[in-house]
TIBAKOL-50224 format. One line per 2 residues: number of its first residue (from 0); their letters; for each residue x, y, z of C-alpha. Coordinates in steps of 0.001 Angstrom, whole numbers. Layout:
<rs>
NUM) A) X/Y/Z | ...
</rs>
This chain:
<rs>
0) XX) 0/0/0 | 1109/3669/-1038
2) XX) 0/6579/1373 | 78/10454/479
4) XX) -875/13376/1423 | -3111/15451/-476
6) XX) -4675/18823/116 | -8015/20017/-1657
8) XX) -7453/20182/-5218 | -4512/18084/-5742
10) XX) -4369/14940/-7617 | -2465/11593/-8115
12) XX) -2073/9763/-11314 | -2197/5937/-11537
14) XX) -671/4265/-14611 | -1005/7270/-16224
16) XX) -4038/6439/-17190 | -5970/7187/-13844
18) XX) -6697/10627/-11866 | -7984/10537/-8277
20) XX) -8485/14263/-7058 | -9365/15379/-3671
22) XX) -12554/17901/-4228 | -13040/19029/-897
24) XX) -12359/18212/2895 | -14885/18203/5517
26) XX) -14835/16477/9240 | -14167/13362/8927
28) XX) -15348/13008/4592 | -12752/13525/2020
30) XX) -14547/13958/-1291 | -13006/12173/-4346
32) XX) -13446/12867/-8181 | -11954/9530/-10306
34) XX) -11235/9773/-13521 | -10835/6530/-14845
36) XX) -10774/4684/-18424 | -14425/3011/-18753
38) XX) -13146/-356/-18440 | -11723/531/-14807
40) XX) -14148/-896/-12237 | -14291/2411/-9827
42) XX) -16489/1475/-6721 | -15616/2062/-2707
44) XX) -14170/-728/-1301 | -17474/-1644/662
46) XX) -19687/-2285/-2508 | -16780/-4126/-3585
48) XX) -16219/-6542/-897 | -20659/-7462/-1279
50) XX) -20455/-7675/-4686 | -21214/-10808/-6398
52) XX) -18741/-10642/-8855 | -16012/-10561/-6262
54) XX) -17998/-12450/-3291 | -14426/-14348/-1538
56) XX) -12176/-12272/-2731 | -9692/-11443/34
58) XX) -10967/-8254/2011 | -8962/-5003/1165
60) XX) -7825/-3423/4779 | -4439/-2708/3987
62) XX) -3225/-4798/7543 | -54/-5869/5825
64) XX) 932/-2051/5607 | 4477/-1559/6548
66) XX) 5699/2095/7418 | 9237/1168/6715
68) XX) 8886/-28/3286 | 5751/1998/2534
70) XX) 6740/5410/3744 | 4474/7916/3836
72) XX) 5052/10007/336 | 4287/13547/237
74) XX) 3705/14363/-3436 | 3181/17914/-3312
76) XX) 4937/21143/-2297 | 3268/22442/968
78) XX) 4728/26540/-224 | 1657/28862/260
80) X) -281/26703/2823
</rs>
């Protein structure tokens, strides 16, 4: 698993195919815009995991995260915040 740190209105590409940009930041809700090729599957990981299609698939909860060989990646300058 990757981690970053976004602020509102900053994006990460994925294969350079895929944009995930975080709209806006309230409480504890982070609002996501994914643009995605239509052959992606976008869902939240919730409606994936009780989804037929992908009913005993191995749950996605990230518990094999490692900070030391997954450090946290800041992808962004933080100049002006």
């Amino acid at each position: 698993m990757k981690v970053f740190v976004q602020a509102k209105n900053e994006s990460l590409v994925i294969n350079g195919e895929i944009i995930v940009t975080v709209l806006d930041v309230n409480d504890d809700n982070v609002i996501l815009a994914v643009d995605a090729p239509e052959w992606v599957e976008v869902c939240e990981q919730e409606t994936f995991e009780r989804s037929e299609t992908h009913a005993g698939s191995p749950p996605l909860n990230g518990a094999d995260f490692d900070t030391e060989s997954n450090p946290i990646a800041r992808t962004s300058s933080t100049a002006g915040r």
